[in-house]
N, C-alpha and C positions, 0 to 999 in steps of 0.2 A: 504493500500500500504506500501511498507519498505520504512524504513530512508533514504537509500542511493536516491530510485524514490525520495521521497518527497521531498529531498534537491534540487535535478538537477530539480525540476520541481518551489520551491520556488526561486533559481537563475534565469532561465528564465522567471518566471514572473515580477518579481523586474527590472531583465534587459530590458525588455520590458517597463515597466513601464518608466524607467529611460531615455528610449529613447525617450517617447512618450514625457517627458519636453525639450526634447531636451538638455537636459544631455553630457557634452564630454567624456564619459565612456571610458574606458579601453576594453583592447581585447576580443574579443568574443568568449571567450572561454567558458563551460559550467561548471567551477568552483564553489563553492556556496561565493567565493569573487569577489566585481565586484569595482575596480578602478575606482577615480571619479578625474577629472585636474583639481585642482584648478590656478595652473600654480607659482603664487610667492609664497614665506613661508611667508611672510606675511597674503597674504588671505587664505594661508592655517591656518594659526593657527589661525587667527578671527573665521576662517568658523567651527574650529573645538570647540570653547569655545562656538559659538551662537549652532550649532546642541547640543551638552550636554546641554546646560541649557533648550533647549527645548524637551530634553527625547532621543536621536539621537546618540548611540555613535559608534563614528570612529576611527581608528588611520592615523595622517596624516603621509604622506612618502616625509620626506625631503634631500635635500642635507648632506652627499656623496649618498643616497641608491636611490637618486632622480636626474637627471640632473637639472643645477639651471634653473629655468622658466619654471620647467616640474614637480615639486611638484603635491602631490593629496592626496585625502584621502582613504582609503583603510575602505570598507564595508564590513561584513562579515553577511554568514546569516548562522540558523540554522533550522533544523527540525520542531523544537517548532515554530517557528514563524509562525502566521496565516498571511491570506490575507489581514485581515483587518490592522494588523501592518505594512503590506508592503506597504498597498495603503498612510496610514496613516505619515509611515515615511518616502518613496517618495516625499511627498509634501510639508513635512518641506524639508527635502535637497534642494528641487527646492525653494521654499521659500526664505530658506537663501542664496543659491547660486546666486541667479537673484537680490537680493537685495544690493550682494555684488558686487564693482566697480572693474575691470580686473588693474586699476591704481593705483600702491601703494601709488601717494601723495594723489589720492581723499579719497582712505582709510586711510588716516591719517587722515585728514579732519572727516572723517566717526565718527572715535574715540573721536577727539578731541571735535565733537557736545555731544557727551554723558554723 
């Protein structure tokens, strides 16, 4: 199949994937980037130091390119990427996402046990 199928077909399964954690995803567009809320810059930028150190990389979108409390991380995928890294890095994002607390004092907290 061509680049351009494989990509729109790698976005929709990621996307799918992402939903199935129940994931607060970004618009439904068939892009191969799919926006992920982390909501504070705070857990965004935790969320974006634990996804790197666990192989996951993002870029996060903050204030001004972000409304404040509407922060996220921006996922990009490409061609090359198999199924098995999709399912793979899915599960770390849900991982760290679910581990992390929506409250910046208990994420202080989070920090300061470390």
């Amino acid at each position: 199949s061509s680049r351009p199928k494989k990509l729109l077909d790698i976005a929709h399964y990621m996307r799918s994937k992402l939903k199935q954690f129940n994931l607060p995803i970004g618009s439904d567009s068939i892009v191969p980037i799919i926006p992920i809320y982390t909501y504070s810059r705070l857990r965004t930028l935790i969320a974006v130091k634990m996804l790197f150190e666990r192989g996951v990389y993002v870029n996060p979108v903050l204030p001004p390119a972000a409304p404040e409390g509407e922060c996220l991380i921006r996922t990009s995928y490409m061609a090359t990427h198999t199924y098995e890294l999709l399912d793979e890095a899915s599960t770390i994002i849900d991982d760290v996402l679910s581990t992390l607390p929506m409250d910046d004092e208990k994420l202080m907290e989070l920090l300061n046990d470390e």
